[in-house]
Each structure stands twice: as C-alpha cells, then as structure tokens.
N, C-alpha and C positions, 0 to 999 in steps of 0.2 A: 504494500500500500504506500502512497505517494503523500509522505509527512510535511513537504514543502517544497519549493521552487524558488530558487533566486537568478536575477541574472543582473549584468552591470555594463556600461559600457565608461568607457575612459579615455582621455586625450593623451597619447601617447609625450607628447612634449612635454608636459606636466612635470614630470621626474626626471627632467634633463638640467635643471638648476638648482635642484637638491642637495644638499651635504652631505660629505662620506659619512657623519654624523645621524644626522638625521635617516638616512639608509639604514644604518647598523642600527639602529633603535625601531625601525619598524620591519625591514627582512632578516629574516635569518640567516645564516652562515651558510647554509646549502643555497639558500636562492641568491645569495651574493657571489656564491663563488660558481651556482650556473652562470648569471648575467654576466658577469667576469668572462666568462669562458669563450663570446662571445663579443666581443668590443664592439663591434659595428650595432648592434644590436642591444646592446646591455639596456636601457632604457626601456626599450621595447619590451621585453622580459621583464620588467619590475612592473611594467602596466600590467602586463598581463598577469602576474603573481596578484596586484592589487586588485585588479578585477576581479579574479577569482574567491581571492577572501572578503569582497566584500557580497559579491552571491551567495557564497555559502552564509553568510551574515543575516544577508537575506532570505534565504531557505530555512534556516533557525528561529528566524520571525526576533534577530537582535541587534546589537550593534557592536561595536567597541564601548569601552565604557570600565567602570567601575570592577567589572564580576567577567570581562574579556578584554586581554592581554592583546597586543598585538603579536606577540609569540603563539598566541593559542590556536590560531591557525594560519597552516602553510605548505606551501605547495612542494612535492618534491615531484620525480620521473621516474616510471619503472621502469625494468631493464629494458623493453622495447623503446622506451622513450618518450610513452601515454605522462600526461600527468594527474595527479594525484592528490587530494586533499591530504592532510594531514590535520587533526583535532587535539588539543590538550586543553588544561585546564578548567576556564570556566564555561569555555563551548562543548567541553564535552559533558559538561555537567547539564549543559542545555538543550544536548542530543540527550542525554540519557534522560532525562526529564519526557524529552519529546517521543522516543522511540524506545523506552524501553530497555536503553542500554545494544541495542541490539539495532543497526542500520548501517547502511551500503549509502554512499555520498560518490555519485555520480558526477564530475565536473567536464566542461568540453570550453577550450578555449580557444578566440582567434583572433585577430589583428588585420586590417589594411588600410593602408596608407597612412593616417594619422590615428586612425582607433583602435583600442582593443577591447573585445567584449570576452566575457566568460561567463557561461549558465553552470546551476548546482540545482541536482535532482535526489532532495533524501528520501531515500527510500527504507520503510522497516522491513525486518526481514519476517 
C-alpha cells in the first residue's frame, strides 16, 4: 500500500555559490565525495541529492526541523548505480510511525538543463 508521494523540483544553479561549509553541514560524506567524483557536474549532483531528500520529506508528510536532521536523510548508489534513499534518525522514526516500521522508499531522479527533479514512492510492505 502506497503510504505517501513526494516529489521536488530545483534550480540547479542554486548550489553553485555555496560554501564548502555550508555543503558539509547539509550532505554527507558519501554524496560529497560522489559530487566530487564528478567536477563538471558536482553541483548538479547536490541538486539532485537535494531534490531527492526533500521528496522523501514530502512522502513522510515532514520537513526539516527540530525532530529531522539534515543527516537523516540521504542519498547513496547501489552497485549498479540506481540511487537510493537512505533514513536515520528522526525520519525514521516518522516512517516507522507511518508504516509500521516496515516500508520500501522508492526514489527516481532526473535533471535537464537547469533543473533537477526527484519523486519518492513509500511504500508499506
């Protein structure tokens, strides 16, 4: 069953006059050192990271805020190179709230030319 839906879309320029600062305080180390991985590109990548967590934000029916970290959720890639939510802290206390402890977080992300969007499909199991 289909617990929420979020999707987002973002201006890719947006995070091109950001602080190393200010980065390292809202991505994590894995998605700094994918965007890194990627120079031409690294910008575009943190939209799309930011995209993503804020769909899933919105599939939770929450925000950032007091009770979710900006660590609590984030994006990594499985081996084929699909990417992938990641949940801790107080998002996951707000899946487990929503689903039971027990749900599948679908994400699908994309980009062109100046935007990037990402949808987030939770699903209980």
């Amino acid at each position: 069953m289909i617990i929420g839906i979020g999707i987002d879309l973002v201006e890719c320029g947006r995070f091109l006059d950001w602080s190393a600062f200010k980065k390292q305080r809202i991505f994590t180390k894995k998605e700094l050192e994918y965007a890194d991985n990627d120079n031409a590109n690294s910008e575009r990548h943190l939209a799309n990271f930011w995209a993503a967590r804020e769909a899933c934000l919105k599939a939770l029916g929450t925000g950032f805020g007091d009770d979710i970290a900006f660590s609590d959720v984030s994006v990594v890639h499985n081996d084929l190179g699909k990417p992938e939510i990641l949940i801790a802290g107080g998002a996951k206390a707000v899946l487990k709230d929503l689903a039971g402890g027990d749900a599948k977080i679908h994400l699908s992300i994309t980009d062109q030319d100046d935007y990037c969007a990402a949808m987030v499909v939770i699903e209980s199991k």
